[in-house]
C-alpha positions as CSV (number, residue, x, y, z in Angstrom):
1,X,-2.0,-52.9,15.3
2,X,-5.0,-50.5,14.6
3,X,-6.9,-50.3,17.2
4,X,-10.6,-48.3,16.6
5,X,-12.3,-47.8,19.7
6,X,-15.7,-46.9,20.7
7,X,-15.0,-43.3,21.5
8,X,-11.2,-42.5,20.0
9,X,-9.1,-43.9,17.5
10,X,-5.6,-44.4,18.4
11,X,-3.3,-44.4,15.2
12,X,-0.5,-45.4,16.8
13,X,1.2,-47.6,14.7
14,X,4.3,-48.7,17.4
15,X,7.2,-50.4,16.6
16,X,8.8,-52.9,19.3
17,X,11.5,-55.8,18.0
18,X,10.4,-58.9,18.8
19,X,13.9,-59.6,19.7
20,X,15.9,-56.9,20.9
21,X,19.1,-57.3,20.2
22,X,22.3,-54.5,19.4
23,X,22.5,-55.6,15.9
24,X,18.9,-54.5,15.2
25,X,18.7,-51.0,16.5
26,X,19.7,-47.9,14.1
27,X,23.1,-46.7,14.8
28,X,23.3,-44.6,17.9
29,X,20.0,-44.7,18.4
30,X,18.9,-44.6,21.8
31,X,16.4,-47.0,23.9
32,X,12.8,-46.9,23.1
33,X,10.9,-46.5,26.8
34,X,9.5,-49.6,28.3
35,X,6.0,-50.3,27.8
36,X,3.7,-53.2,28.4
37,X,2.4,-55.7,25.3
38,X,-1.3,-56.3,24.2
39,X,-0.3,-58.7,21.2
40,X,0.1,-61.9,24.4
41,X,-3.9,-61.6,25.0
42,X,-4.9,-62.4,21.6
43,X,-4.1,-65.8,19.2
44,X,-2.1,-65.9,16.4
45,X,-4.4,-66.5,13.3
46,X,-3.5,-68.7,9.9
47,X,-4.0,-67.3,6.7
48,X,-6.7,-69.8,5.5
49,X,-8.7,-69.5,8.6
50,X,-8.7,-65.5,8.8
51,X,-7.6,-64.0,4.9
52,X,-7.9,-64.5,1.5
53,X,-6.3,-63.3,-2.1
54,X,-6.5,-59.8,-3.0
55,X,-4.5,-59.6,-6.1
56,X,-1.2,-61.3,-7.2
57,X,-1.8,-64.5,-5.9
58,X,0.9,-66.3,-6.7
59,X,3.4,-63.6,-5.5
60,X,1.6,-65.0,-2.4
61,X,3.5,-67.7,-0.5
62,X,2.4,-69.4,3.0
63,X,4.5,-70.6,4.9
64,X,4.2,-73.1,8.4
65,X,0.9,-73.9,7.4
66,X,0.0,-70.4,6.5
67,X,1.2,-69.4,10.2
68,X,3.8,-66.8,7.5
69,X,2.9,-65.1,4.6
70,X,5.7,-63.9,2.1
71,X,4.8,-61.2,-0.3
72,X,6.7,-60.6,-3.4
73,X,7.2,-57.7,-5.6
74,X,8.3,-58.0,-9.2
75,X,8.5,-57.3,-12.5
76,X,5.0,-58.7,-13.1
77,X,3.2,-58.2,-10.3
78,X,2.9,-56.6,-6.5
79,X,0.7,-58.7,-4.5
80,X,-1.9,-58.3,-1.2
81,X,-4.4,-60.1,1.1
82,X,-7.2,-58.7,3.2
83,X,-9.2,-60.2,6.5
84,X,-12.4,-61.9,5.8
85,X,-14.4,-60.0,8.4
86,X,-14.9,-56.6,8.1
87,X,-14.6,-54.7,11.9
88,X,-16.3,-51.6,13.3
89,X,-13.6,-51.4,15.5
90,X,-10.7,-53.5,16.9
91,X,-7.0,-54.9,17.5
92,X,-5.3,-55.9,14.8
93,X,-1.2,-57.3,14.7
94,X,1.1,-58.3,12.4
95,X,5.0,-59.3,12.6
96,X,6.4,-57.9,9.7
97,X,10.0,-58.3,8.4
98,X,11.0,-55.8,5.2
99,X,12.7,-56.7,2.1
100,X,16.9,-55.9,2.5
101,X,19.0,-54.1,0.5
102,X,18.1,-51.3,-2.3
103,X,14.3,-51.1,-1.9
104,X,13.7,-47.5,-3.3
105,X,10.0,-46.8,-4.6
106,X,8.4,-50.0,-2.8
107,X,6.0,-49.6,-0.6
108,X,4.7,-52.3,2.0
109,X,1.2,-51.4,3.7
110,X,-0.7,-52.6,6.4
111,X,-4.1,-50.9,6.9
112,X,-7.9,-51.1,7.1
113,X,-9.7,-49.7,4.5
114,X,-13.5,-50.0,3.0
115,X,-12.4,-48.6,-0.3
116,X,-14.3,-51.7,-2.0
117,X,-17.1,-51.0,0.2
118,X,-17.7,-47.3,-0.6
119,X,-15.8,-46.5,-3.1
120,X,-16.8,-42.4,-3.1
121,X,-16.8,-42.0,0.1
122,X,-14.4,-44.6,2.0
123,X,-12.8,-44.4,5.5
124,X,-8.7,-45.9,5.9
125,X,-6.2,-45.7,8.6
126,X,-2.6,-46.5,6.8
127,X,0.6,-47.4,7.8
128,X,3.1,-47.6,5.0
129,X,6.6,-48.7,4.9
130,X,8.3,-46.5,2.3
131,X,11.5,-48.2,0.5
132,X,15.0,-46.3,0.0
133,X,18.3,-46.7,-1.5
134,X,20.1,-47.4,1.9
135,X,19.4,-50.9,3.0
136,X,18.9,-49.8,6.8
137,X,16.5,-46.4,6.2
138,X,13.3,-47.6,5.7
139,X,10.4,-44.8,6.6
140,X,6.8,-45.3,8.2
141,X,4.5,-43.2,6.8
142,X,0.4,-42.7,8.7
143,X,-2.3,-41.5,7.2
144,X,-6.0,-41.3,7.7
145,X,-8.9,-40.6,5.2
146,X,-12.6,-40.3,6.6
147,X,-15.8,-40.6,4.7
148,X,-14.2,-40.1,1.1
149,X,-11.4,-36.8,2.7
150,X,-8.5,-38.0,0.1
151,X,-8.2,-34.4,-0.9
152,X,-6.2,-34.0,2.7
153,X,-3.6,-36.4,2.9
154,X,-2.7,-36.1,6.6
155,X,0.8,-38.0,6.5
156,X,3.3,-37.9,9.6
157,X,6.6,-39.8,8.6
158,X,9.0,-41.5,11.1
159,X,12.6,-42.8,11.2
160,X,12.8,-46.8,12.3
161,X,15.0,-46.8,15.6
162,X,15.9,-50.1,14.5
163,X,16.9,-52.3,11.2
164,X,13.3,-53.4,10.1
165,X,15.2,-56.1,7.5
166,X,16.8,-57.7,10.0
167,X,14.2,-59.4,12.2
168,X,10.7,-59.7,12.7
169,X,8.9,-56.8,14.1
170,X,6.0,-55.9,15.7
171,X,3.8,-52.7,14.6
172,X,0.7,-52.5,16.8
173,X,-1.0,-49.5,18.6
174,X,-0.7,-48.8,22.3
175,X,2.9,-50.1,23.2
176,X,5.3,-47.2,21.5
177,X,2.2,-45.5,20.2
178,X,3.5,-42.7,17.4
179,X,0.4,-41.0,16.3
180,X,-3.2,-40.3,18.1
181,X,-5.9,-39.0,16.5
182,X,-9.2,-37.9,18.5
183,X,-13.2,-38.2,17.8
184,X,-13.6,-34.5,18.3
185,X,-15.0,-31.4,16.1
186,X,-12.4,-30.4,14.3
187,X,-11.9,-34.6,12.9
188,X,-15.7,-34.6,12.8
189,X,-16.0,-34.9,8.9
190,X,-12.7,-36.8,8.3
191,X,-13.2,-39.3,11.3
192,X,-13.2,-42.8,10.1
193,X,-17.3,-43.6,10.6
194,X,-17.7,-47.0,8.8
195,X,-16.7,-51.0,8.9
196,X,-13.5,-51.5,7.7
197,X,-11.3,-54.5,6.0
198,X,-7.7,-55.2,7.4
199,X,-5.3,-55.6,4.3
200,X,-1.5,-55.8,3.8
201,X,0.1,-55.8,0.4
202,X,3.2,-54.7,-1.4
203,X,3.2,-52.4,-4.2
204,X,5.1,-50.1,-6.6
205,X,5.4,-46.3,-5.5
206,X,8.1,-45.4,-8.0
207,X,6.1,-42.3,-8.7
208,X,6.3,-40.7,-4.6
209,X,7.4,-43.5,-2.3
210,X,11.4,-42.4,-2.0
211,X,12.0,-38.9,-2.4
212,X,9.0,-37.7,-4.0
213,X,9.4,-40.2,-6.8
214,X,13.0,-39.6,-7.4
215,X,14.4,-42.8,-6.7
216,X,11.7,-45.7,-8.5
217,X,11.7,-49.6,-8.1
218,X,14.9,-51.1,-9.5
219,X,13.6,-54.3,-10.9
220,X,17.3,-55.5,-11.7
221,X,17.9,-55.8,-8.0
222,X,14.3,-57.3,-7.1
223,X,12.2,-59.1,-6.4
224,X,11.1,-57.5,-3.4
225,X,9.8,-59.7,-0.3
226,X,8.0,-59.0,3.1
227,X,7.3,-61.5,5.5
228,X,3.9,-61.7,7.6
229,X,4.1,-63.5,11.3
230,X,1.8,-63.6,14.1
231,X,-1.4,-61.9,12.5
232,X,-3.6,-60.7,15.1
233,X,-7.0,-59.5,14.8
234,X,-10.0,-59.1,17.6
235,X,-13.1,-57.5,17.6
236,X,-16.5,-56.2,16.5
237,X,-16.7,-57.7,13.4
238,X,-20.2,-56.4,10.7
239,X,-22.6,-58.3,10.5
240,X,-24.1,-56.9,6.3
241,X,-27.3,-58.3,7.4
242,X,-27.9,-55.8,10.2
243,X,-27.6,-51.9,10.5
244,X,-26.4,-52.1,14.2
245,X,-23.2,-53.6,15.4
246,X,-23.4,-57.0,17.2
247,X,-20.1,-58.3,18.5
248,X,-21.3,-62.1,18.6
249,X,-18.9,-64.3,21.1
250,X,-16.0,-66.0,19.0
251,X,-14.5,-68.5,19.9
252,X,-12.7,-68.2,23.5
253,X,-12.7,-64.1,23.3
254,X,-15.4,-62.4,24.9
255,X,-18.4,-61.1,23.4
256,X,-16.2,-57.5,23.0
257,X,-12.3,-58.6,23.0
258,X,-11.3,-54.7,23.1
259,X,-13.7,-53.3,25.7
260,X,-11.4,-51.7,28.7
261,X,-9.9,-48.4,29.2
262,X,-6.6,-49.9,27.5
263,X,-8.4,-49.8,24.2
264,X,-10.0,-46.7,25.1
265,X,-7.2,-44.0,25.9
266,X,-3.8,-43.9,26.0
267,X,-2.0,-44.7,30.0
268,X,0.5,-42.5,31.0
269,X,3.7,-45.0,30.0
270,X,2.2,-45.0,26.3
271,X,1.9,-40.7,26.2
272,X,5.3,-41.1,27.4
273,X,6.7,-43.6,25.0
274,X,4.3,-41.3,22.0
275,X,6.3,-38.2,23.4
276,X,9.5,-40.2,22.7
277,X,9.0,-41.5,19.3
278,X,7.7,-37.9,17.6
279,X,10.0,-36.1,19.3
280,X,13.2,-37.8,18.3
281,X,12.0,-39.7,14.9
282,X,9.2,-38.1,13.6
283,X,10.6,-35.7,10.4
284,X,7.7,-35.1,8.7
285,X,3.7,-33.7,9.9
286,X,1.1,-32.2,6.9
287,X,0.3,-30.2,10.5
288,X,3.7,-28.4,10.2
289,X,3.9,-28.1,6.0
290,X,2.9,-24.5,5.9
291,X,3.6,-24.8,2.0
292,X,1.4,-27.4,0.8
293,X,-1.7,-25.8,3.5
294,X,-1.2,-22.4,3.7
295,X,-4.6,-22.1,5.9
296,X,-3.6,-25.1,7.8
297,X,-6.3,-28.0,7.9
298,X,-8.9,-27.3,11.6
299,X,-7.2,-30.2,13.5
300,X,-3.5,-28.8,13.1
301,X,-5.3,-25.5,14.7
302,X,-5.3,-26.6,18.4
303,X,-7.3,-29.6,17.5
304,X,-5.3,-32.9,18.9
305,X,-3.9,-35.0,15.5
């Protein structure tokens, strides 16, 4: 879940199994913190009623009614859908289960992007799912661009404490949260500003995705397939006929589904459960890569990233 709130953004792409069980955890790793759940106040939304096509189409397959999305990549083709509303800000879920086996160079993404929307000066909050040649060591990379800022990648990358090819799991902001980035003046010009579409695809990164583009896709072992469950999404949604945000009422959720100091700042359990996750499975921050910025960019410079 990305949430984007009024007065912060919270890119804290957690990572909680829907089932925990031994079997799914890394080995040795210890137990994530308890925390509390958002995903229960929100319904799970079909593909037909709340996405459509991006590209590769018919590596697109819906499952239960479009309750599950499989995406496939191939030899042909990677594939992705985006949300039909664009949001200012919001909640946004998705179970996600990633392809076994040797999965070096894939990438799986779920982000918000307006890319299509302003294509010289876009806003994205990413998290990508970075393949590798050991079945069980799968890597999330963040990221964050604001108003066209690609010439800064700010990446953190994290270990999984558990098997992501396993089971179903949830990635959502504000239960383990892993990364936090604040509205303040040294994010000022890089701060995500504008309406923003919620995508998920799978693609090839042969060229970066597993060691620095070391290890590309292996086709002979593919195809490559994520699954898609319990897609969640809530909140102010643009209206392209007026300048101004209006959050009209839909359906049974109030006329602003993510107003509340939950959606606003992090509670002491989730700092906690943050603490956790970077201290113990974080292994890379552009904050700490003195080599690629020399003169560090003004948020790793006491600013809060």
């Amino acid at each position: 879940m990305l949430s984007i709130t009024h007065t912060a953004l919270y890119v804290a792409f957690s990572l909680i199994s829907l089932v925990t069980v031994a079997s799914s955890m890394r080995h040795n790793s210890p137990i994530p913190p308890p925390t509390t759940s958002l995903t229960d106040r929100f319904p799970h939304l079909g593909f037909d009623a709340a996405f459509t096509y991006l590209f590769g189409g018919k590596n697109i397959k819906k499952i239960n009614d479009g309750s599950c999305v499989s995406i496939t990549l191939d030899n042909s083709s990677g594939c992705g859908f985006k949300s039909k509303e664009i949001y200012y800000y919001g909640f946004f879920s998705a179970a996600i289960k990633l392809p076994s086996d040797y999965s070096a160079g894939v990438v799986v993404a779920f982000y918000v992007s307006n890319s299509q929307v302003y294509p010289h000066n876009h806003d994205e909050i990413d998290f990508e799912f970075l393949g590798h040649e050991k079945r069980k060591d799968w890597a999330l990379q963040t990221n964050i661009y604001g108003n066209g800022s690609t010439m800064t990648g700010r990446e953190e990358k994290f270990y999984l404490w558990f098997d992501p090819t396993i089971d179903f799991h949830e990635f959502l902001v504000d239960n383990i949260p892993v990364r936090e980035v604040s509205h303040n003046e040294a994010m000022s010009r890089a701060y995500p500003s504008k309406p923003m579409s919620v995508y998920a695809t799978i693609w090839d990164g042969s060229d970066w995705a597993t060691h620095g583009g070391k290890k590309p896709v292996n086709y002979k072992v593919g195809p490559f397939v994520a699954w898609f469950k319990d897609l969640e999404m809530a909140g102010c949604a643009w209206n392209q006929t007026s300048p101004a945000a209006s959050c009209s009422k839909r359906g049974s959720l109030s006329r602003d589904p993510v107003e509340g100091n939950e959606f606003m700042k992090l509670s002491e359990q989730q700092q906690r459960g943050m603490q956790w996750a970077r201290s113990k499975f974080m292994f890379y921050s552009y904050c700490n890569d003195l080599k690629r910025f020399p003169v560090l960019p003004m948020e790793c410079r006491g600013g809060k990233v």
